[in-house]
N, C-alpha and C positions, 0 to 999 in steps of 0.2 A: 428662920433657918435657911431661907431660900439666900438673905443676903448676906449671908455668911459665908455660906460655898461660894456664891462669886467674888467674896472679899479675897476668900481660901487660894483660889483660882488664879486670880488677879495679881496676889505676892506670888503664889506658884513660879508663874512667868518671872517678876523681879528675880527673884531670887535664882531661877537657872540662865537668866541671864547673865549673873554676875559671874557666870564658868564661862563667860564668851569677854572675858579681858584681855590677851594677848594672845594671836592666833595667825596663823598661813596658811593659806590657800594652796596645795595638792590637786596641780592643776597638770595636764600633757598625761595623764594617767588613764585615766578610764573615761576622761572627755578629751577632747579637741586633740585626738591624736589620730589618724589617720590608721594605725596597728592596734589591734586590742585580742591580739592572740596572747593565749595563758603565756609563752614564755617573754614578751614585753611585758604583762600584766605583773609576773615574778619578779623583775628585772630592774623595771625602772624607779620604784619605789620602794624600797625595804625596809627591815626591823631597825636596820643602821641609820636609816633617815628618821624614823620615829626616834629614838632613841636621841638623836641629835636634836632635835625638835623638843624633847621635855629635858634635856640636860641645858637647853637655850633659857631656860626657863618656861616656855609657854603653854600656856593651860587649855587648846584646843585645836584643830586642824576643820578648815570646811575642804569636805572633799566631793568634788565634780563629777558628776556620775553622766555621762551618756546613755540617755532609757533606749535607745538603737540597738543598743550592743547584746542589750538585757534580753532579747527579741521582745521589746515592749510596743514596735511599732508592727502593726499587723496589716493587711491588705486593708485599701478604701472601701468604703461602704459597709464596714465590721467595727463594733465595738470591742471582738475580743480579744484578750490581751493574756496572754502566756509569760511566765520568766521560765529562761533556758539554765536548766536545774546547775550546767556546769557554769557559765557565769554568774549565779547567782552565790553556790559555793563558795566562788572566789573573792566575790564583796563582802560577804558574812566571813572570811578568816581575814583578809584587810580591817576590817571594823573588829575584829575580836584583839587584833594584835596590835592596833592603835590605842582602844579602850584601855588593855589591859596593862601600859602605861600609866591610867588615869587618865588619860588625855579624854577633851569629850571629842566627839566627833558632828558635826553637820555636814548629813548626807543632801546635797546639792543636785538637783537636778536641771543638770546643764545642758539642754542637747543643740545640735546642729542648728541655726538661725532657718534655714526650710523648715525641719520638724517643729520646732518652736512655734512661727508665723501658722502653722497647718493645726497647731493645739489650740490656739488662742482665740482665729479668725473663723474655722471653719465649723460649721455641724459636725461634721462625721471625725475630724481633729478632733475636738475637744470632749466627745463622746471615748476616744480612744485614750486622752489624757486623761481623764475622769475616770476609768476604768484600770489603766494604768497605779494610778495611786490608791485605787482602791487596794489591791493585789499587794502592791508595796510596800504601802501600810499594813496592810494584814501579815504580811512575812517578819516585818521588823516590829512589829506587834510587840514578841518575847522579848526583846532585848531589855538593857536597865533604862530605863527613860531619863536617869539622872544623865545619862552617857553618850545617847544617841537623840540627835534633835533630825526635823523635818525641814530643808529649804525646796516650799513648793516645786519654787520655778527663776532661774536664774537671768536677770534684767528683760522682765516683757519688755516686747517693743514693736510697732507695727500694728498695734492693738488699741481700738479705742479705751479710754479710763474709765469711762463708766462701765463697758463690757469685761474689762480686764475686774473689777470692784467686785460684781455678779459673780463672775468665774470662782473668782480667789476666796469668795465668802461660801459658795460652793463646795470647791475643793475643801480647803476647813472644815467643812460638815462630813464630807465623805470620810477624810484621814480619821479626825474624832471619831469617830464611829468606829474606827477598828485598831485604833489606839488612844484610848480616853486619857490616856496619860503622859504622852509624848508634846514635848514642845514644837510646836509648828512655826515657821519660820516665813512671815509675811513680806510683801514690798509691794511699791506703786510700779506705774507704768511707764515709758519713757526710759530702758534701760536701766530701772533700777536707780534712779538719781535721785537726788534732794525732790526736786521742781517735782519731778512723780509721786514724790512721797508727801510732799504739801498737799497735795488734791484728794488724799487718799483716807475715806474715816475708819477706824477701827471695826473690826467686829467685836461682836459679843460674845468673846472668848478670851478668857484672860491667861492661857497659858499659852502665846504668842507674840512672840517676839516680833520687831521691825526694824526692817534691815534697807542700809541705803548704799551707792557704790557713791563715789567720790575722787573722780582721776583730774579734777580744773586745777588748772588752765592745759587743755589737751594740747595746746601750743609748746609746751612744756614737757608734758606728760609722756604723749605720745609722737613726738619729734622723729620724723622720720618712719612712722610706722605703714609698712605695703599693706594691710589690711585695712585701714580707717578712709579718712576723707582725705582724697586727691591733694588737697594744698598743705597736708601733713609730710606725705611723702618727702620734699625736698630741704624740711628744715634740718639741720644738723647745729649741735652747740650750741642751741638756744639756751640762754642762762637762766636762773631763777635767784633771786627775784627779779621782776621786770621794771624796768623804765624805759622811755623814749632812751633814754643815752648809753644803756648796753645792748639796747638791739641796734642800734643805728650801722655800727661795721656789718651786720648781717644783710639786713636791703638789699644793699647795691648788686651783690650776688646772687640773688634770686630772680629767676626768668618768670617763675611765673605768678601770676596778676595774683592768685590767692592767693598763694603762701604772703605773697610782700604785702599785700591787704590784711592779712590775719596776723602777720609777726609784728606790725607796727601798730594793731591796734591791742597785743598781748603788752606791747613797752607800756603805752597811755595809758592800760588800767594799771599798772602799777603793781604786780601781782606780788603781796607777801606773807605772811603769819598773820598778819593782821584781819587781810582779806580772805583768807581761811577759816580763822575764829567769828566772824561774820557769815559765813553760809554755812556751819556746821552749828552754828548759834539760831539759826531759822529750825534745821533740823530739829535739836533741844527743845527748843520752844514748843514747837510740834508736837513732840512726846509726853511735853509737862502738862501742855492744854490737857490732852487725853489721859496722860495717867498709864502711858504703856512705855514696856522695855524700848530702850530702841540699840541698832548695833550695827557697825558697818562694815560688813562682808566684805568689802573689796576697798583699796586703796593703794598704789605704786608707781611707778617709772619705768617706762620700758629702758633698758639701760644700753643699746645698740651706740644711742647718738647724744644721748646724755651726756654733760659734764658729770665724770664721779661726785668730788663734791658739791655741785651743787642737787644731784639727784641724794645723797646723801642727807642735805638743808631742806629739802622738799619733805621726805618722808620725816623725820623729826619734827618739822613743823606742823605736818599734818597729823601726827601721832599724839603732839602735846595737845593740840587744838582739839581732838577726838577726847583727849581724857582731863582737859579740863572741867568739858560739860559732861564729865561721866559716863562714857561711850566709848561702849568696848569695842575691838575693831581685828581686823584680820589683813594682813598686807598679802598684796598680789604679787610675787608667788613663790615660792618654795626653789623650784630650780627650773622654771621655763623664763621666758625673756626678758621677766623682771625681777629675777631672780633674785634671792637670798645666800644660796648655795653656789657652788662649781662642781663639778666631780671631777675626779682623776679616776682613773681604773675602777669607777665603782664606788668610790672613796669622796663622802660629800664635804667639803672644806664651808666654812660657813664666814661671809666675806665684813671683816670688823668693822668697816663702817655704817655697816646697814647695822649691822649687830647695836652699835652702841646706838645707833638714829633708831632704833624701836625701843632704845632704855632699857635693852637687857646686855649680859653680860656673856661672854664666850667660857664657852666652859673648860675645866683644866684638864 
């Protein structure tokens, strides 16, 4: 009987996985946005962008939650953990008016890289995270489990792997416990990458999913980005695919020692579709050993200093590559800097060549 429920348990997972096939990331909203007053919270994302999002075709949204906002972070030396009754409202009618689409939703807990490193590393941190999800879990309890999934915690990092393993197989005990029937939403450590997810064994839970981010070659990706690493900052126009002889006009231009160290050694790997289906081919494997869902949360092009088409050629490539090995996946993001969308007055236009580089279709 006993290995029956785990079998039970076990397709559980498969099977609500397979509602995490084409999806975007609902990101500048209730994380990484510097404003989270109720009238931004109205504003920025609406019925009109959900509605956009299942007429695109796609069958789920991960959406980024800030636990800060929630008053989920409470003075040092306290475990207790409070949600403030008015923004908690306001997440439970966003996830009522997402679902009620159909759409499933993964509720994402993304917070601040400080609150992050203080959950994972510290005593009295991860005493406050731990008590945080307990709450969390128990509020979104009620909801339909077919509809609403659980992502822990959004690319540990800063965290040893073994300690990050303990935590994570922890936290899963607490959430289980006050939703036995919600799918819970795993990853490794190292930002959430492949390489964090290789080192990383399963628990003994089979309605859990695992989730990997996947933005290589950042030479590429993230070209130009003021938030990453120093020798990203001055690339512009980096192309994709790479070889020595389409980065060579870029060199001579760059002042500085990384960037021209990191852009000439992005040409000599040679980066293409091929070299895609190869590290998402490790992940697979990964999943086959064990015998668990796996899904990937995050994947895009920050589009500032991109070529169009060739950021267009990335995400396609990286989309077949994902659903060749059967791996549902979510692109980075909806309408912040690697946008999907534009808005006009409110009015979100949805941009055709991302549209058809995800394989779906613009609606009429």
């Amino acid at each position: 009987m006993l290995a029956g429920m785990a079998s039970a348990q076990q397709e559980l997972g498969f099977r609500r996985a397979a509602h995490l096939r084409h999806g975007i990331n609902l990101s500048m909203w209730y994380a990484q946005a510097g404003d989270y007053s109720a009238a931004r919270l109205a504003s920025y994302t609406t019925a009109v962008d959900f509605q956009l999002i299942n007429d695109l075709g796609l069958d789920h949204v991960r959406l980024s939650i800030n636990p800060a906002p929630l008053n989920a972070d409470t003075q040092a030396g306290t475990s207790d953990v409070t949600l403030n009754p008015a923004a908690i409202a306001r997440l439970d009618e966003t996830v009522r008016q997402i679902t009620s689409l159909g759409l499933v939703v993964v509720l994402d807990i993304h917070p601040e890289e400080d609150w992050k490193k203080n959950a994972t590393n510290t005593d009295d941190g991860t005493a406050r995270f731990f008590q945080f999800w307990t709450i969390f879990a128990h509020h979104f309890a009620g909801s339909d489990p077919e509809k609403v999934y659980f992502e822990l915690l959004n690319e540990p990092e800063g965290v040893n792997g073994y300690r990050w393993a303990g935590e994570q197989a922890r936290l899963i005990a607490l959430v289980r416990a006050q939703a036995p029937r919600h799918t819970i939403v795993a990853t490794g450590e190292g930002w959430g990458g492949i390489d964090g997810l290789l080192q990383l064994e399963p628990v003994r839970d089979g309605n859990v999913i695992y989730s990997f981010h996947d933005y290589e070659p950042m030479e590429f990706t993230h070209q130009g980005a003021s938030w990453s690493s120093e020798w990203l900052k001055p690339l512009r126009g980096v192309p994709y695919p790479s070889s020595p002889v389409v980065v060579a006009p870029l060199l001579p231009v760059l002042t500085d020692d990384g960037a021209r160290r990191q852009l000439s050694g992005y040409g000599q790997q040679r980066w293409s579709v091929a070299t895609m289906q190869q590290r998402i081919g490790l992940a697979a494997a990964w999943a086959k050993e064990r015998h668990v869902p796996l899904w990937c949360g995050e994947f895009g092009v920050y589009r500032a200093f991109a070529p169009k088409e060739d950021r267009a050629r990335w995400i396609a490539d990286m989309r077949r590559s994902l659903e060749a090995d059967g791996i549902g996946w979510d692109m980075w993001d909806y309408q912040g800097s690697f946008a999907m969308v534009t808005k006009k007055d409110g009015k979100p236009a949805a941009e055709p060549a991302i549209v058809q580089a995800l394989g779906l279709k613009m609606p009429r």
